[in-house]
C-alpha positions in Angstrom: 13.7 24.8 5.7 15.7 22.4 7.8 14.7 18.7 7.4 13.8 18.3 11.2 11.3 21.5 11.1 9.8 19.5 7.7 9.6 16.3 9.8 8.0 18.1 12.7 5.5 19.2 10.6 4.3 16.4 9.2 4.3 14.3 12.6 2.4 17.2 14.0 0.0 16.6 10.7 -0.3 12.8 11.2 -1.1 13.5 14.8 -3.9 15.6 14.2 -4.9 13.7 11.0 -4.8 10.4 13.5 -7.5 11.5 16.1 -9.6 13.8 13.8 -10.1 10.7 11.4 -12.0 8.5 14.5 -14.6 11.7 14.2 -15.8 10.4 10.7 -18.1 7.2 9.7 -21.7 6.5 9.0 -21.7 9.0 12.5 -20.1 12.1 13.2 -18.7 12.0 16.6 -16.9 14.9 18.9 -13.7 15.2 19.8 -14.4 14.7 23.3 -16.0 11.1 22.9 -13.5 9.8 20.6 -10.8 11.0 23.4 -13.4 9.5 26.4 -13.4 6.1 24.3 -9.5 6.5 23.8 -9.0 6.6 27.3 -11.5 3.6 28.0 -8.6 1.7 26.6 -6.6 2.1 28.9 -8.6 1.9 31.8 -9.7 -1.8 32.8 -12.7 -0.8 34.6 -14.4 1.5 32.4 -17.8 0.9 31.2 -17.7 0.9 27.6 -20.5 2.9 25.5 -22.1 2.2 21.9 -20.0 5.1 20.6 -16.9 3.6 22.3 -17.4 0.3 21.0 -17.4 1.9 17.6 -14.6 4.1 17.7 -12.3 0.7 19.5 -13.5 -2.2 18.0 -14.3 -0.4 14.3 -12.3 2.9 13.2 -9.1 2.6 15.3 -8.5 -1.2 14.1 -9.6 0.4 10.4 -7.1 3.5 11.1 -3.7 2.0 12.3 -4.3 -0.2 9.5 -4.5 2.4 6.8 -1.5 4.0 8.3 0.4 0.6 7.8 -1.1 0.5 4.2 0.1 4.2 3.2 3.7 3.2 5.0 3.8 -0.1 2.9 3.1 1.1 -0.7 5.0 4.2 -0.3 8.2 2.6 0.7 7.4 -0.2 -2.0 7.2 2.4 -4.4 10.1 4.2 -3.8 12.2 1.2 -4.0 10.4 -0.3 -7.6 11.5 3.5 -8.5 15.1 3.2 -7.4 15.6 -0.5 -8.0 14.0 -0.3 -11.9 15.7 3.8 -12.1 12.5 3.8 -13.7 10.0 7.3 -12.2 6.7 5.6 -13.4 7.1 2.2 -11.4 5.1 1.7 -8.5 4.3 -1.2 -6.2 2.9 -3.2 -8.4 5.2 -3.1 -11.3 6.1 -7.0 -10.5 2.5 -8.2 -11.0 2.0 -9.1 -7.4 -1.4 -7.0 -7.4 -2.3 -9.1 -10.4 -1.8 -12.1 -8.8 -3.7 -11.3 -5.5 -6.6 -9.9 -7.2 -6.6 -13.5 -9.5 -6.2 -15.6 -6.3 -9.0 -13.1 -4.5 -11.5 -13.2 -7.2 -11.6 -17.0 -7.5 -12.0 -17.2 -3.9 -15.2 -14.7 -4.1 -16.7 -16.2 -7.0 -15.5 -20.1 -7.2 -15.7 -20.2 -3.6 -12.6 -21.2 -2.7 -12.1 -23.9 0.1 -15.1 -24.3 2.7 -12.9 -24.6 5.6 -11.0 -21.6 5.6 -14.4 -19.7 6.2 -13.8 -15.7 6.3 -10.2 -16.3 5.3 -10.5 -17.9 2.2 -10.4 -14.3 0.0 -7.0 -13.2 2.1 -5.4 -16.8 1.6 -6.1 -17.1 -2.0 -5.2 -13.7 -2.3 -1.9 -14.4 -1.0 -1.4 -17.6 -3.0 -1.6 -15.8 -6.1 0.6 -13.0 -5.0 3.3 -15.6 -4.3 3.0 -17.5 -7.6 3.0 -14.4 -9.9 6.4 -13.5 -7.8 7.7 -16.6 -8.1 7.1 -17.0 -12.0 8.5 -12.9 -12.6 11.9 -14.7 -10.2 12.4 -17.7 -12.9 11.8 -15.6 -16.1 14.2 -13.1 -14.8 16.8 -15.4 -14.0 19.9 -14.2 -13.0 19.6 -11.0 -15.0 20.0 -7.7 -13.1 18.6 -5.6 -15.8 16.1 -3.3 -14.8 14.5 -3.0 -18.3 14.0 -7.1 -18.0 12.8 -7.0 -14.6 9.9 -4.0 -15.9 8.5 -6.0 -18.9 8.4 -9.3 -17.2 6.0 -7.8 -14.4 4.2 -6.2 -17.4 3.5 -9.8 -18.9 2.8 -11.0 -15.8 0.1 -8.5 -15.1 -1.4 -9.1 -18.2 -1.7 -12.7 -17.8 -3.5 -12.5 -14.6 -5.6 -9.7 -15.0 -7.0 -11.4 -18.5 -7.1 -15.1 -15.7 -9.1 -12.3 -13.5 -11.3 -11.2 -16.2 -12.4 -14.7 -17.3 -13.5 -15.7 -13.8 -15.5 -12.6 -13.3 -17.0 -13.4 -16.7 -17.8 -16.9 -15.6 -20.2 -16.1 -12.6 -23.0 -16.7 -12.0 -24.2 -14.4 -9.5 -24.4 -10.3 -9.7 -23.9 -10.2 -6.3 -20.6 -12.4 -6.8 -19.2 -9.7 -9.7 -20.5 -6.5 -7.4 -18.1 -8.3 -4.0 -15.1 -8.9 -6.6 -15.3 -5.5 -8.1 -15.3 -3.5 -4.6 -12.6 -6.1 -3.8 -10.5 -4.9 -6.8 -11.2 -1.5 -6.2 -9.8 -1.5 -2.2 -11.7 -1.0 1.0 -10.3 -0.8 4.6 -14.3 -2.2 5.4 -14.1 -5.2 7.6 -10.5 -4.6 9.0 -10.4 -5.7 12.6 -7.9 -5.8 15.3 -6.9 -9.6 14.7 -5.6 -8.4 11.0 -3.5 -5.8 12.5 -0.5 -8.0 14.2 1.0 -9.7 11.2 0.7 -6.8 8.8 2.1 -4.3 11.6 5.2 -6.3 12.2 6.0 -7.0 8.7 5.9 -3.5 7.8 8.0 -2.8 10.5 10.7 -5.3 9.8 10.9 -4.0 6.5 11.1 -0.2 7.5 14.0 -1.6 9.6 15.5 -3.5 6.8 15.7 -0.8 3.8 17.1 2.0 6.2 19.9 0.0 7.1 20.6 0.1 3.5 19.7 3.4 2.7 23.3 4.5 1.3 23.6 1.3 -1.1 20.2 2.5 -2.8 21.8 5.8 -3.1 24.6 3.6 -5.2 22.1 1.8 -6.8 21.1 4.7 -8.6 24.2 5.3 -10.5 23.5 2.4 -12.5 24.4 -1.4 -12.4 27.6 -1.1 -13.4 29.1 2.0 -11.5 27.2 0.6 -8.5 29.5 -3.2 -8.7 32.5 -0.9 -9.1 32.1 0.3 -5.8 31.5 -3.2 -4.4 27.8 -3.1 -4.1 26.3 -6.7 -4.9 23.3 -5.7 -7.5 22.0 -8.7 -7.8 21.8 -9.9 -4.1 20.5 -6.3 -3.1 17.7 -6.2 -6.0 16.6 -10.1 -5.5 16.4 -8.9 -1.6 14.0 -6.0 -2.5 11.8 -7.8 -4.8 11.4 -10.6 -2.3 10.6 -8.1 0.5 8.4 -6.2 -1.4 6.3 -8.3 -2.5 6.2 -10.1 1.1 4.7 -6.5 1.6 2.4 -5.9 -1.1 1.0 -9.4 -1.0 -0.3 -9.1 2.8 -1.8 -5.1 2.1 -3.3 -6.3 -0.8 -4.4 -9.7 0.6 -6.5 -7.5 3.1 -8.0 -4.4 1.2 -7.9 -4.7 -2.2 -5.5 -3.1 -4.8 -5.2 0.6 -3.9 -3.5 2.9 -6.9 -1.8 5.2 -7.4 -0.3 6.3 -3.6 3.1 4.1 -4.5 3.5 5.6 -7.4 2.7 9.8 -6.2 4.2 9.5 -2.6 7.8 8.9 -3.3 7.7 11.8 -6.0 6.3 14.1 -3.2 8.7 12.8 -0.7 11.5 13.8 -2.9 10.4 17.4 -3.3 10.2 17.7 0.3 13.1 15.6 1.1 15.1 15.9 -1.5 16.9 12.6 -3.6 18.9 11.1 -0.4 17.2 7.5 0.9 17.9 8.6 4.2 15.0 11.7 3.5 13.3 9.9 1.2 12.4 7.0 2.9 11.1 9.2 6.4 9.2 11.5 4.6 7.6 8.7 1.9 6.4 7.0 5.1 5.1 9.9 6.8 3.4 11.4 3.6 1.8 8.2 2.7 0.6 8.1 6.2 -1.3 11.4 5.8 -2.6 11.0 2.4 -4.1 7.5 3.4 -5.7 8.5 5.6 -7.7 11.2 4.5 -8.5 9.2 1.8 -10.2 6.6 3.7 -12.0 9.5 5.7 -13.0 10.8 2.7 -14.3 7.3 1.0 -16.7 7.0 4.3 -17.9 10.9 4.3 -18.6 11.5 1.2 -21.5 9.3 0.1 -22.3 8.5 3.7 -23.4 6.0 5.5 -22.4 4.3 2.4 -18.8 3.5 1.1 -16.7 4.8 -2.2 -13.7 2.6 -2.6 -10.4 3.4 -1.7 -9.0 2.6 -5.1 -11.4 5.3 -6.4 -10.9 7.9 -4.0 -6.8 7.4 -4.5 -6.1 7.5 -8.2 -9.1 9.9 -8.6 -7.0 12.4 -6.2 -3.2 10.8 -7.4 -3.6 10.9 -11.1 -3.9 15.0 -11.3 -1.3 15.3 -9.0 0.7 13.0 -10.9 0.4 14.6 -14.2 1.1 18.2 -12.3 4.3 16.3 -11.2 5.3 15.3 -14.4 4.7 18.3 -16.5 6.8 21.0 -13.5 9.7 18.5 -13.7 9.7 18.4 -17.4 8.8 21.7 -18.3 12.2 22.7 -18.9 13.0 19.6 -21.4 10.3 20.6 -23.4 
């Protein structure tokens, strides 16, 4: 099958996916409401109902922004893969998870700073992204090895999950531990249109950014070595990628929580479809992740409505069989 039938496809599956998601919620609404409320959009003078209200103010903010989320980890895991060469990375390989969850913990349970208000989780969540980056950058040095690079972001991950750990232990609240868990375990809950700007453009930018260099991660993954023999700069392209990504990762994560397991599965799926070249990869990682995101959050809303499973659940509960199916089809021949 051509690649532009495959990509058809999937837009025409993310299409469908996109308008039958608004249907589900505490609610089931029809199709022809969520397109009457659609169209009340664009149409200044339209008298806006309950149900519109819902399906514009709460699950279209909630949707684009689980498309963004699916776009950003997949991409971020495709390039931990190809940066590291390593199949089992995934977007938080660096300990940028780590460090938001720390940063977004203390916020729920210590507080954090009374005049940041609602913002105070996504801040601190941020903060401690950026300094678990920063300290995996100065360990790292000026090493390009992708071994090095691996079991840093290991260590770093343990240090703040343990950091996350002992301030969970320290509360004294239930109610404290029970908003930090669901934190940890992701939820689109709560997204609203004024979160949407920043985290659209960024993931934008970097879509931009790592197809223009889609041939020099095909280089990349001939090794280090082969890769500065044919002029690429290893270094400057990996430092690049690291920086971006975790730009990326930290504002997702900052918003909804760690979600597993779609960074890791995505890119593996997109290179099935796609085959090994960037150029595929990278459209059909972003279009994939798109889908799968999506019905994941529908599914996280439906399933135990009116009330919520979080997304973290609902993705490594689906990701982690498919992964190990992965895994044991492209190895069954290696014994």
């Amino acid at each position: 099958m051509q690649t532009s039938v495959k990509v058809f496809i999937l837009g025409l599956l993310l299409c469908i996916s996109l308008v039958t998601a608004l249907q589900f919620g505490a609610n089931f609404i029809p199709l022809d409401q969520i397109i009457s409320a659609l169209m009340s959009l664009i149409d200044p003078n339209a008298k806006a109902s309950m149900t519109d209200t819902i399906i514009t103010d709460i699950r279209l903010p909630r949707l684009i922004y689980s498309v963004l989320t699916g776009i950003g980890l997949s991409l971020v895991g495709l390039l931990m893969q190809t940066v590291t060469r390593n199949a089992l990375a995934d977007p938080y390989v660096l300990g940028v998870s780590s460090g938001a969850s720390t940063g977004a913990v203390f916020a729920i349970i210590m507080g954090g700073l009374p005049f940041l208000g609602q913002y105070n989780t996504p801040i601190f969540a941020a903060l401690g992204a950026a300094l678990s980056i920063i300290m995996v950058l100065l360990c790292v040095g000026k090493s390009n090895s992708p071994v090095k690079l691996i079991l840093i972001g290991m260590g770093m991950t343990g240090i703040f999950s343990a950091l996350t750990m002992m301030i969970i232990y320290g509360a004294k609240h239930e109610a404290q531990v029970r908003s930090a868990m669901f934190w940890l375990l992701g939820s689109f809950a709560g997204i609203q249109w004024g979160d949407l700007p920043l985290t659209a453009i960024i993931v934008t930018l970097f879509m931009l950014y790592i197809y223009m260099f889609n041939q020099d991660l095909d280089v990349l993954l001939l090794g280090n070595h082969e890769a500065a023999q044919m002029g690429l700069s290893v270094k400057q392209l990996q430092l690049s990628i690291v920086i971006i990504s975790s730009i990326v990762i930290a504002t997702l994560v900052s918003k909804v929580g760690v979600v597993g397991f779609i960074g890791l599965i995505i890119p593996h799926l997109a290179r099935i479809v796609g085959g090994p070249k960037h150029r595929n990869t990278l459209l059909f990682s972003a279009l994939i992740g798109s889908i799968v995101m999506i019905w994941s959050d529908v599914l996280s809303r439906a399933l135990y409505s009116p009330e919520e499973i979080p997304i973290g659940v609902l993705t490594s509960l689906l990701g982690a069989p498919l992964f190990i199916w992965i895994i044991m089809n492209r190895y069954k021949h290696n014994g």
